[in-house]
N, C-alpha and C positions, 0 to 999 in steps of 0.2 A: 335495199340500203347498201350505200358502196360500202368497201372495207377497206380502210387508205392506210392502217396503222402496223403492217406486218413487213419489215423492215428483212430484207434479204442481203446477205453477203454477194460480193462480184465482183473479182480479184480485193483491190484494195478500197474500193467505195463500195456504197449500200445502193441497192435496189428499192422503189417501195413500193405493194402490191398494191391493186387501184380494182376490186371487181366487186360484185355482186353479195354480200353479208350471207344473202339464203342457199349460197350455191357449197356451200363451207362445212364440211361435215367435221372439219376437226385441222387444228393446227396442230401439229407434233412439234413442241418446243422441249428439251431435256426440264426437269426439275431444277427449280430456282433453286440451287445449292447454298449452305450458308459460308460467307466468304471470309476468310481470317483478318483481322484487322491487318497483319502484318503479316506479305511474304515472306518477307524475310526471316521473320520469328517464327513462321511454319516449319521453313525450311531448316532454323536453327534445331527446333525440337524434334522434329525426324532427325536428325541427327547424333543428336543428343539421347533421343531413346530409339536404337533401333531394334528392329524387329527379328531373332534368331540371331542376332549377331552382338558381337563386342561394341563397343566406339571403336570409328576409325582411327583415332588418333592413338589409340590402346593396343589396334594388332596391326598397325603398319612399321618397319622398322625403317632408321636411317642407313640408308647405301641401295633400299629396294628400289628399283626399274619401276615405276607407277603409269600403268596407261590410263587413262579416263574418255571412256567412248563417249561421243558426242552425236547427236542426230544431225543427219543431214538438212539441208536450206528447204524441202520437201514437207520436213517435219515442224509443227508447233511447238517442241520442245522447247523449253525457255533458257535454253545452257549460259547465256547471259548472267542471269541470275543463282544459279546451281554451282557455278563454278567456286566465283570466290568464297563460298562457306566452305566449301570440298576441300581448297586451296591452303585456308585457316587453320585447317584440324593435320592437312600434309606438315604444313610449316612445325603444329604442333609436338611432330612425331619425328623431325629432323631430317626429313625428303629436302633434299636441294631444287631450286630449280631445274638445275640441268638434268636431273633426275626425271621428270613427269612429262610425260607427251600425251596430247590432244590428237584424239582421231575421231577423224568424223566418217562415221560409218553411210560410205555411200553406197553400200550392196553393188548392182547394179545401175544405179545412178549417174549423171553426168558428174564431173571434180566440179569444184568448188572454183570460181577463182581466186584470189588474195583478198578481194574487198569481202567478198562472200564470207569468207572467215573467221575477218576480224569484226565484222558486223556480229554475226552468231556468238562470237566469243567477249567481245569486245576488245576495246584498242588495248588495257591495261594486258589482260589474259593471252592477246595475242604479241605482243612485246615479248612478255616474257617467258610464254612458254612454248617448244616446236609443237607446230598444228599442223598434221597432214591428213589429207583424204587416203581411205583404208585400201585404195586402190589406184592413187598416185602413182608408183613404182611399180605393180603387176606383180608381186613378187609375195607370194602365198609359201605356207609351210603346211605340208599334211601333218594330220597330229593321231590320224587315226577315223574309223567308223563306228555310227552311232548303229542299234539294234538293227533299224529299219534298211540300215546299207549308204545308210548318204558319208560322204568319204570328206571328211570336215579340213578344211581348206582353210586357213588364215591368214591374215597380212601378217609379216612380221613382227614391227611393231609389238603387236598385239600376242604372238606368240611367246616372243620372246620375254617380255614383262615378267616381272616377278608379284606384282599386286597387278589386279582388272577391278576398274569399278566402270560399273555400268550407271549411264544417267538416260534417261527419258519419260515421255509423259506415256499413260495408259489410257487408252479409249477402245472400242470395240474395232475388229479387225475383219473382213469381211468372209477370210477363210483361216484364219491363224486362232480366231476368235476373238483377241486381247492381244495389243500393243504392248510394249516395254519388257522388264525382265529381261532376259535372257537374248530377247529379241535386238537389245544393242547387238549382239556380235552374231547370229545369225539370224537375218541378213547382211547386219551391218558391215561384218568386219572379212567376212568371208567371200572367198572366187563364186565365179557366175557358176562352176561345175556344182557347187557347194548348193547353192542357191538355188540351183533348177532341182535337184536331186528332193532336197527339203521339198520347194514348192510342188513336186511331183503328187503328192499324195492329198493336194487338195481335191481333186477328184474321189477321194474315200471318202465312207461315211465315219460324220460328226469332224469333219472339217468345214466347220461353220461359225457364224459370228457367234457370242457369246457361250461361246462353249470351251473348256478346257480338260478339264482330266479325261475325257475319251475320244479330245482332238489329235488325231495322227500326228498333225504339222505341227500344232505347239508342242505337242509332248516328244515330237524329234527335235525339236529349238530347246527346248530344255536338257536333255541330254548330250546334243552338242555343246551346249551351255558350260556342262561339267568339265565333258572331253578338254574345253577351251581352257578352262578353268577362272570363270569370273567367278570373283572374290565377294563382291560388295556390290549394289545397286544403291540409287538415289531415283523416286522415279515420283511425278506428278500428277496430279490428277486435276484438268484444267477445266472450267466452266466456258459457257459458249461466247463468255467474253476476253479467254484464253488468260483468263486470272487464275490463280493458283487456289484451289480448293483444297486441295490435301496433298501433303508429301510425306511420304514413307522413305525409310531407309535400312538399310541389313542384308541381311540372307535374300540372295535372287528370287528365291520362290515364296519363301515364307512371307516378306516384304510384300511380293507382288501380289499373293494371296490378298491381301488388305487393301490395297489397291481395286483390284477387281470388284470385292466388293462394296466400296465407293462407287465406281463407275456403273455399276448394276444399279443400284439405287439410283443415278443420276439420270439416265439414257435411255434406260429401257421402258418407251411407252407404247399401250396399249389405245392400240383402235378400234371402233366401231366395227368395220368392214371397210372391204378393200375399194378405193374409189374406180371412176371414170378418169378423174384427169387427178397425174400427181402434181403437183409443183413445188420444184426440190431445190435448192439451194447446195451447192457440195461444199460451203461452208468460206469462200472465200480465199484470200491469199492466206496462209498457201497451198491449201488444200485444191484450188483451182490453178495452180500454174500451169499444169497441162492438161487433156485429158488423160491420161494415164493414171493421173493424182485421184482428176474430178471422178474415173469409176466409180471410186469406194462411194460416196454420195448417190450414185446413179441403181446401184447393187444396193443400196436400203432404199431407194425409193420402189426398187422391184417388187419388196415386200407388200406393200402398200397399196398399189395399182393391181384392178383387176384383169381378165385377160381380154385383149381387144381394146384395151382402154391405152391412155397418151400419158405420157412421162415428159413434162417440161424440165430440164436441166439447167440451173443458170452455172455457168462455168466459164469464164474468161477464157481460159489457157492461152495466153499470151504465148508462152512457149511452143504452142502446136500439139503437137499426139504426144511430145516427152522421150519418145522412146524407140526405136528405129523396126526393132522384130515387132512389138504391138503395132506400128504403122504400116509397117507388110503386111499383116493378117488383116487389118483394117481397110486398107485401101485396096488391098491385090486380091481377097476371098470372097464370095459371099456366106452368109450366116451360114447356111447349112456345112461347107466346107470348113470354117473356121473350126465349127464343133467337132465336124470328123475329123480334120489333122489334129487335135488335141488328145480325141480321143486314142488314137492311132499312137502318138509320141508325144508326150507334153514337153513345151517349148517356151521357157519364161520370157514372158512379153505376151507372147500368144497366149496366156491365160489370161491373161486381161481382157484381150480380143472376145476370148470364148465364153467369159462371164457377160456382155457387153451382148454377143450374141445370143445367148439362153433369153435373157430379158427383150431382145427384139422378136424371138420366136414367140412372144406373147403380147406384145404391146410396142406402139410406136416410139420413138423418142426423139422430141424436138428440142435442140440445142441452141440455146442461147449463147452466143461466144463470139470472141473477136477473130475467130478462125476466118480461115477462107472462105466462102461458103462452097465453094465447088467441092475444097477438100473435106465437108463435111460430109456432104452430099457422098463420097467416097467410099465414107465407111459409115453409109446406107442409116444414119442419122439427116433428118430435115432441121435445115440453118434458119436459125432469126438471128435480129442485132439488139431486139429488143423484145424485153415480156410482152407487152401489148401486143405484139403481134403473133407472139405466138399463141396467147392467150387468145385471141381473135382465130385461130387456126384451128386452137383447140375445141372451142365451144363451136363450132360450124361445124365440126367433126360430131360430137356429141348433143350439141341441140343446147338450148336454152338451161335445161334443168341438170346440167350433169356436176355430179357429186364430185365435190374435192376437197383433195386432204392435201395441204400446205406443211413443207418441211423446210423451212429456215435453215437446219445444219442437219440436212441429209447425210455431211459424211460420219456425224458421230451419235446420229439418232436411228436408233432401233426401232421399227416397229412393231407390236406382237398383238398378235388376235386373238 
């Protein structure tokens, strides 16, 4: 019996799967979350009651420097909508405009250009408040090191400020464990030295998704956190149709805490067993703008697939690989190399590479994208243009009967056994 009705993300249009009903051992869709009548009245009540924390309008004074980090064009974060309630309670507290600056925390990231901006902020937000990328200028201030030894690096901006409020949404992260909190300003706000240094320690144990209090990497983003000194977060918690489910507000960790537990109830599902073929969605724009993006999608579908078995990717990346050092280890290594240069010196970019290679040391992965195909071909992924054929690719490879488990939003679904 076909199965026509499983609706896949690809870049900014939908896919729709077309196979066999009896081949399906299980669709991995997050939990149908219940959805507030009214963003905006979510957003107003996290506000209004926050979490470990005052009201903002209560502990910010007039004449304070106020930054408000913002995700990069990368991220789902809905800063659109976040901002003007933020902007209401500033007013309320006697912050001038000239006072408040919007930075979008590119980590590592390409800049933004101007339309990119005012799109993310919109037109009103971006009139009248200075919006710059955290690494515009190059121009970092050390503030000090966290236990672990990473030597915290920040944009000015952001140093200098006398309030930090952190905004973004919270999802599963694939080595940090959990998105948001603390995580606007590192990676966000911070030098690439700042950044590889943190990400170093994905390689230790319990830097893994859905983990926290004995995550190396989060728990050095959170004490950098302090070092930095955000003040206040605003963070969301968004359904897979990037509607807002819950929003929290207050103390970065306290706040986040709550948060996380939303997402844990939402994401995190249980499979049967691991299949023969995955077919994974990384969730669309813009979680597919590049591969670099599409990994995170591709690392839970790893979960999933068993070993020898086929990982279908749908991932646009219009953008190409995203990223110039992940493109070098991809194009220029083979698997086994990638893994030993990592192991040897980790090199951000090249962990991406090396997460990308562990999963091909197990299983094949056939990439659905608008890439090149040679250049896919590259970095030792086989190219389609379309499901169907890879689909066709994949069951010739595994025979008529092989098991599969369908993941629509690969980038923000878990699998657990």
């Amino acid at each position: 019996m076909p199965c026509s009705d499983i609706e896949m993300g690809y870049g900014k249009s939908k896919v729709r799967l077309n196979m066999p009903g009896k081949n399906i051992i299980g669709i991995l869709r997050p939990v149908e979350p219940e959805v507030p009548a009214s963003e905006e009245a979510e957003i107003e009540g996290a506000l209004d009651n926050p979490i470990g924390s005052g009201r903002l309008e209560e502990i910010v004074r007039p004449g304070m420097k106020v930054v408000i980090m913002a995700s990069d064009i990368t991220r789902p974060s809905p800063t659109k909508k976040l901002l003007p309630p933020l902007i209401r309670r500033l007013e309320r507290a006697g912050v001038k405009d000239e006072d408040v600056t919007v930075v979008f925390g590119t980590g590592i990231h390409r800049n933004h250009t101007e339309e990119e901006k005012r799109l993310l902020v919109g037109a009103e937000m971006y009139e009248r408040f200075r919006c710059v990328d955290s690494t515009e200028t190059g121009d970092f201030v050390f503030l000090g090191e966290t236990s672990r030894g990473t030597p915290v690096e920040v944009c000015r901006p952001v140093a200098e400020c006398d309030f930090l409020i952190g905004t973004g949404n919270v999802e599963y992260h694939y080595f940090v464990g959990y998105s948001g909190g603390a995580k606007a300003v590192l990676p966000g706000a911070c030098s690439r030295r700042t950044v590889e240094a943190n990400h170093s320690m994905q390689l230790l144990p319990g830097a893994e998704i859905a983990r926290y209090d004995d995550n190396p990497v989060r728990q050095d983003i959170e004490e950098a956190g302090e070092i930095i000194g955000i003040d206040y977060i605003i963070n969301v918690v968004l359904d897979d149709k990037k509607r807002i489910v819950k929003a929290v507000a207050g103390h970065p960790r306290i706040a986040h805490a709550a948060a996380r537990q939303v997402v844990d109830s939402i994401y995190g599902v249980k499979i049967p067993e691991r299949a023969d073929i995955v077919i994974a969605s990384a969730g669309g724009y813009p979680k597919d703008v590049n591969l670099y993006q599409a990994q995170k999608g591709l690392d839970n579908a790893g979960k999933a697939v068993r070993d020898g078995g086929t990982i279908i990717l749908l991932g646009e990346c219009p953008e190409g690989l995203g990223e110039k050092t992940f493109e070098k280890y991809m194009t220029e290594m083979d698997v086994d190399d990638i893994l030993e240069s990592i192991r040897r010196k980790f090199v951000l970019g090249g962990h991406k590479a090396a997460a990308i290679a562990r999963i091909l040391k197990r299983a094949d992965v056939f990439l659905v994208s608008s890439m090149d195909p040679e250049l896919v071909r590259r970095c030792k992924l086989r190219p389609f243009r379309t499901l169907e054929e890879a689909l066709e690719a994949a069951f010739n490879k595994h025979g008529p009967d092989a098991r599969v488990l369908v993941m629509p939003y690969a980038g923000s679904t878990v699998p657990l056994i």
